[in-house]
C-alpha positions in Angstrom: 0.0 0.0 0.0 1.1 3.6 -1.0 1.5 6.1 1.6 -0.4 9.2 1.1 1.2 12.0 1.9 -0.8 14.3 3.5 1.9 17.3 4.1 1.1 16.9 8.0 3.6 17.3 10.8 3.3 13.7 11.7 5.4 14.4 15.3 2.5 17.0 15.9 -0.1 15.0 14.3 0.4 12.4 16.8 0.3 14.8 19.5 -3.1 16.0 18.5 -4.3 12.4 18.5 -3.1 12.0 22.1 -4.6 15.3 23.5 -8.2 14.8 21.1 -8.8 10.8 22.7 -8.1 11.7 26.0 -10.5 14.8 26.0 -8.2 17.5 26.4 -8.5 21.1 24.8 -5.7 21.9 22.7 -4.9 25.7 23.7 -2.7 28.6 21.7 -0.1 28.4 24.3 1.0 25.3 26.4 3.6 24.8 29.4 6.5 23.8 27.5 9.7 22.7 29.8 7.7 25.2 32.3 7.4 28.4 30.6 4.1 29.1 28.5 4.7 29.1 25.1 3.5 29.1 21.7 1.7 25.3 21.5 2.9 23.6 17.9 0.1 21.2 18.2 -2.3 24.3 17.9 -0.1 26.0 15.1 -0.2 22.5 13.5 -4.2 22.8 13.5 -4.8 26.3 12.4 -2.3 25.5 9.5 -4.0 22.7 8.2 -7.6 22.9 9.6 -9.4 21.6 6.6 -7.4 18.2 6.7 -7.7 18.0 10.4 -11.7 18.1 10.0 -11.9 16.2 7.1 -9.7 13.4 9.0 -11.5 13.5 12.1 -14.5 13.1 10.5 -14.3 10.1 8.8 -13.9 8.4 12.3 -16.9 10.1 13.9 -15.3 13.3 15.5 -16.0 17.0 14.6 -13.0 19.5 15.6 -14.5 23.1 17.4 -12.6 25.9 18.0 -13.0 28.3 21.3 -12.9 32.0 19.9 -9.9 31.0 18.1 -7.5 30.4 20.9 -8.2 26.5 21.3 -9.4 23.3 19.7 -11.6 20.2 20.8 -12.9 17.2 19.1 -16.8 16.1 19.8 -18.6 13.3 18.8 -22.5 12.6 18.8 -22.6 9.3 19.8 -21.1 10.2 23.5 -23.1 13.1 24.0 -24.7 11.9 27.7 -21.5 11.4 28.5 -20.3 15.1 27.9 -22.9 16.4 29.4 -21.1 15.2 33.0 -17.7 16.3 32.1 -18.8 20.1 31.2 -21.3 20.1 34.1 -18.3 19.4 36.2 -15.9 21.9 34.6 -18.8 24.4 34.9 -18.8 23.6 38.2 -15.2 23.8 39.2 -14.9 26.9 37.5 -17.5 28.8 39.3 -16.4 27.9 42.6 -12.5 28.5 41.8 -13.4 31.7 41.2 -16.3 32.1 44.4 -13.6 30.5 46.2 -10.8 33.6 45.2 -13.4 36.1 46.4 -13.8 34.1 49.7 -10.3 34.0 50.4 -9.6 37.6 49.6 -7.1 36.9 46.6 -7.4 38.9 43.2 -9.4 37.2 40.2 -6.5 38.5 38.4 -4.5 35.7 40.1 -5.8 33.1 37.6 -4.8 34.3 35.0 -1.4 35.5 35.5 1.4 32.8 34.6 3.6 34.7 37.6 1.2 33.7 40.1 -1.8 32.0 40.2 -3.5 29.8 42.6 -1.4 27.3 45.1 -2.2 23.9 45.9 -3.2 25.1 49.5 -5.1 27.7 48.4 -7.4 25.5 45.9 -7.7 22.8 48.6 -8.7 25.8 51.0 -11.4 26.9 48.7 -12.8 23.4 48.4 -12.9 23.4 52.2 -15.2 26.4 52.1 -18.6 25.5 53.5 -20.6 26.2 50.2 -18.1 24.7 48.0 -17.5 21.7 49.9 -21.4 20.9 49.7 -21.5 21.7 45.8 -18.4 19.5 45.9 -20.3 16.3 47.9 -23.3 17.1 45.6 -21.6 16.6 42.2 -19.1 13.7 43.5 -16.4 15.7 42.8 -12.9 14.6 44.8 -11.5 16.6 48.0 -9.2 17.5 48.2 -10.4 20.2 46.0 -6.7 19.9 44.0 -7.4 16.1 43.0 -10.7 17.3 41.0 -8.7 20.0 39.7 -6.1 18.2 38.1 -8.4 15.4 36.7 -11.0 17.8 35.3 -9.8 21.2 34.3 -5.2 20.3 34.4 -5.6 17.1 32.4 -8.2 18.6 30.0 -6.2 21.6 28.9 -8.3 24.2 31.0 -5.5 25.0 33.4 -1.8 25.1 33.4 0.6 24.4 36.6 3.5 26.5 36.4 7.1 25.5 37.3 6.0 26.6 40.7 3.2 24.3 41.1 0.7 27.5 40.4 -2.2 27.0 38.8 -3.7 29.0 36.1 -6.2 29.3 33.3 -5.4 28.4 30.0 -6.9 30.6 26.8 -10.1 28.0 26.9 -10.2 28.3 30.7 -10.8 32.0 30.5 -12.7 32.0 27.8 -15.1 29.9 29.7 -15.1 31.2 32.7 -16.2 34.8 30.9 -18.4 33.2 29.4 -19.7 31.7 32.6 -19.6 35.1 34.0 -21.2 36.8 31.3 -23.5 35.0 29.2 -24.7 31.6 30.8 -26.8 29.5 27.9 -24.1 31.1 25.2 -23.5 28.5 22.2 -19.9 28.4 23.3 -21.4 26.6 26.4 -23.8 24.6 24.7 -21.2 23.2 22.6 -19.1 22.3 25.8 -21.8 19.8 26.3 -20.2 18.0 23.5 -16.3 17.9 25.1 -14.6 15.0 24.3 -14.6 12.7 27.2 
């Protein structure tokens, strides 16, 4: 059989594949060797968006893009399924941020690769009364970190710095302003759909 030659990166390619199966959002700018940097997977996509799509398609995914700073695959068939996984990135989100506000930090702290939030300080937000109910109520994990990192780290919505910080990624802030701002946006609606 003849290769066909598709003029993809296949290093990248396969690093798409990786990040796409296992449900993560692939953003603008990753943690590279601990410094935020330019992401080549995402280069890789905007580059050659048309044979991404047409790829993924033929095995039952559809690639969407957040506002143009990050990339997700969806598929139909697994629909219940996503509906869980953005409730409880919905969820974590809103109480991160309650939880700044309760502690008395800066919102700005998420967002700013110098400093974001601690380890302590998300465990101490999942220890706040209201959060630690909504926590119980959605079977999310406590400590507040180990939901964290399974649900908003491993999925591309946060980063953790060199420094064991944790921050939000270009889709982590564009959903959490969109959480904010404009609850029942088609943004969120098509979060429903995230790749489990």
């Amino acid at each position: 059989m003849e290769k066909l030659d598709l003029g993809l990166d296949i290093f990248a390619s396969r690093a798409i594949y990786k990040d796409f199966v296992t449900g993560k959002i692939i953003n603008s700018h990753e943690m590279i060797e601990g410094d935020m940097q330019p992401s080549p997977k995402f280069r890789e996509l905007v580059d050659n968006l048309d044979k991404y799509r047409y790829l993924y398609s033929l095995n039952g995914f559809e690639i969407q893009n957040i506002n143009n700073v990050a990339f997700f695959v969806t598929r139909d068939d697994r629909s219940e399924e996503y509906n869980d996984v953005a409730a409880n990135i919905q969820v974590l989100l809103l109480m991160i941020s309650r939880g700044v506000y309760s502690l008395g930090v800066a919102p700005g702290i998420l967002m700013d690769e110098s400093a974001g939030l601690s380890i302590k300080q998300i465990n101490e937000i999942g220890e706040l009364k209201e959060q630690s109910q909504i926590i119980k109520a959605c079977g999310l994990r406590q400590p507040l970190i180990e939901s964290v990192n399974g649900k908003l780290l491993n999925r591309g919505i946060c980063f953790c710095t060199k420094e064991d910080r944790y921050i939000l990624s270009a889709a982590g802030r564009y959903l959490l302003d969109e959480l904010a701002g404009a609850p029942g946006d088609a943004t969120l609606e098509s979060l429903v759909n995230i790749s489990e």
